[in-house]
C-alpha positions as CSV (number, residue, x, y, z in Angstrom):
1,X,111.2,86.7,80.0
2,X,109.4,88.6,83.0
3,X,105.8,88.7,83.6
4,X,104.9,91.8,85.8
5,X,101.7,91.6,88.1
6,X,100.3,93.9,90.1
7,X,96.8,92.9,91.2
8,X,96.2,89.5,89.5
9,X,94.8,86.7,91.2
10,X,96.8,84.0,92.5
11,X,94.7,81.0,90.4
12,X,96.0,83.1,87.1
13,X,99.7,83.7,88.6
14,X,100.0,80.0,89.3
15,X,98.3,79.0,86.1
16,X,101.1,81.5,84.4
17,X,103.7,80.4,86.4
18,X,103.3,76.6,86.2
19,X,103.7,77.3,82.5
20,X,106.5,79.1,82.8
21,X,108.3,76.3,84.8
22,X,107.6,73.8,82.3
23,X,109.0,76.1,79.7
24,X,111.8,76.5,81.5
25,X,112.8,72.8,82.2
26,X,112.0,72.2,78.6
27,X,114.6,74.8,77.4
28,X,117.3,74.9,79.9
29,X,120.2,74.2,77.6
30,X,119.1,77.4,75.7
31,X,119.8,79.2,78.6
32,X,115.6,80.1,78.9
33,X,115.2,82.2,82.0
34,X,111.5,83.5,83.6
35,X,110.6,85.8,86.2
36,X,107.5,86.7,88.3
37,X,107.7,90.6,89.6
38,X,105.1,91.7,91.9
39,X,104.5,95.1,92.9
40,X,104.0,95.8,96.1
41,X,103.2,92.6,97.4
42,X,102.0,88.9,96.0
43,X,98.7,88.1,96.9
44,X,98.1,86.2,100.2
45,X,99.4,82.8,99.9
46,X,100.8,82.7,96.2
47,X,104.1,82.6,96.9
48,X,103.2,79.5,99.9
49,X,101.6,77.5,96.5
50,X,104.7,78.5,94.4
51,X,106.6,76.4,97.3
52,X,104.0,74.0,97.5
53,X,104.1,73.6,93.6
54,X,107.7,73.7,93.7
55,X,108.2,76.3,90.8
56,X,112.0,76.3,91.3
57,X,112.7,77.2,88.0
58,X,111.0,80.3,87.9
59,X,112.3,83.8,89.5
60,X,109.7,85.1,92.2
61,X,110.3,88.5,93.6
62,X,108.8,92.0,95.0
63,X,109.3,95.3,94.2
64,X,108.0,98.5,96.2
65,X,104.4,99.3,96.0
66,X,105.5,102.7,94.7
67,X,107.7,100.2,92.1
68,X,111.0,101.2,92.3
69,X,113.7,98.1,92.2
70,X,116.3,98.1,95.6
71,X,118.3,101.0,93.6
72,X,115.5,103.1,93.1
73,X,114.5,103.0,89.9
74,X,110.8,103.0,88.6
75,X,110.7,99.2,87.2
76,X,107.3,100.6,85.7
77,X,108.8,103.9,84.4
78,X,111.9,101.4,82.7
79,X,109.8,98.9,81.1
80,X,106.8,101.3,80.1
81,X,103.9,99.5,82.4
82,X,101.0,100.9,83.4
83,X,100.1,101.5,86.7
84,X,96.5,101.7,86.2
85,X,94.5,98.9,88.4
86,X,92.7,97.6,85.2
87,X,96.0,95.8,84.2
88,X,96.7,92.7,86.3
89,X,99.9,91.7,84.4
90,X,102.1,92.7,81.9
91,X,104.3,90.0,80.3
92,X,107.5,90.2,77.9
93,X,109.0,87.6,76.3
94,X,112.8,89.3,75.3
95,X,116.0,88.3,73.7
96,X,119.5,89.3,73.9
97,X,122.0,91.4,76.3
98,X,119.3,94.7,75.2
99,X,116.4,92.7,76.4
100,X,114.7,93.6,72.8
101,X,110.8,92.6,73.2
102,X,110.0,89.9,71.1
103,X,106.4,89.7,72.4
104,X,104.2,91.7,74.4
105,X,100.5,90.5,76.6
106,X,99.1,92.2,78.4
107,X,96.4,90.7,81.2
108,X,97.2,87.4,80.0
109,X,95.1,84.8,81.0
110,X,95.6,81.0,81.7
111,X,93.5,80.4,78.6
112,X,96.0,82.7,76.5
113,X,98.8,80.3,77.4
114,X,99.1,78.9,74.4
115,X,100.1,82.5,72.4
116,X,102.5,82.7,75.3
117,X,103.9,78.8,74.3
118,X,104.1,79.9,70.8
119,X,105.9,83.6,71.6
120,X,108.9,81.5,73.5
121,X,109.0,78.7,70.4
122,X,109.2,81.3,68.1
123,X,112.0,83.5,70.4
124,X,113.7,80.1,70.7
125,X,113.6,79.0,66.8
């Protein structure tokens, strides 16, 4: 799964990524993965609490502010995600070798955790 953020604050990242952690320990031998993409930049000291946190288990990286990956492409422009400033993050929770969305949020919050919980059970059943 990847959760895209570009603008969100670092007490909802962390909140979204401690989850995702947990999520990940819990189904490791299913070969769960998780990813945090920021665009442009994380916000100041988020990725120093990741560390501190020790959210090892999650993917953290950056992409271009203009979003392109390190080939180029438009991350936004592949995975359909808006640019507009009004959208914090975008999450997808996929399956399979064609990534096919499973479930979609969009500005998820750390009181929305729990449809994010249920989204991976259900990917995972």
């Amino acid at each position: 799964m990847q959760v895209h953020v570009n603008g969100d604050s670092v007490e909802n990242i962390l909140a979204i990524g401690t989850a995702l952690h947990r999520l990940v320990g819990e189904n490791a031998a299913r070969d769960f993965k998780a990813f945090v993409v920021f665009r442009g930049a994380a916000p100041e000291g988020t990725l120093k609490k990741v560390e501190e946190l020790e959210l090892t288990s999650v993917g953290w990286t950056v992409i271009g502010a203009d979003g392109k990956d390190a080939k180029g492409k438009s991350v936004p422009q592949l995975y359909g995600l808006s640019s507009d400033a009004s959208v914090k993050n975008t999450v997808f929770v996929y399956t399979g070798p064609q990534h096919t969305v499973r479930a979609k949020f969009v500005n998820l919050t750390a009181d929305d955790l729990g449809k994010l919980e249920a989204a991976v059970k259900d990917l995972l059943k």
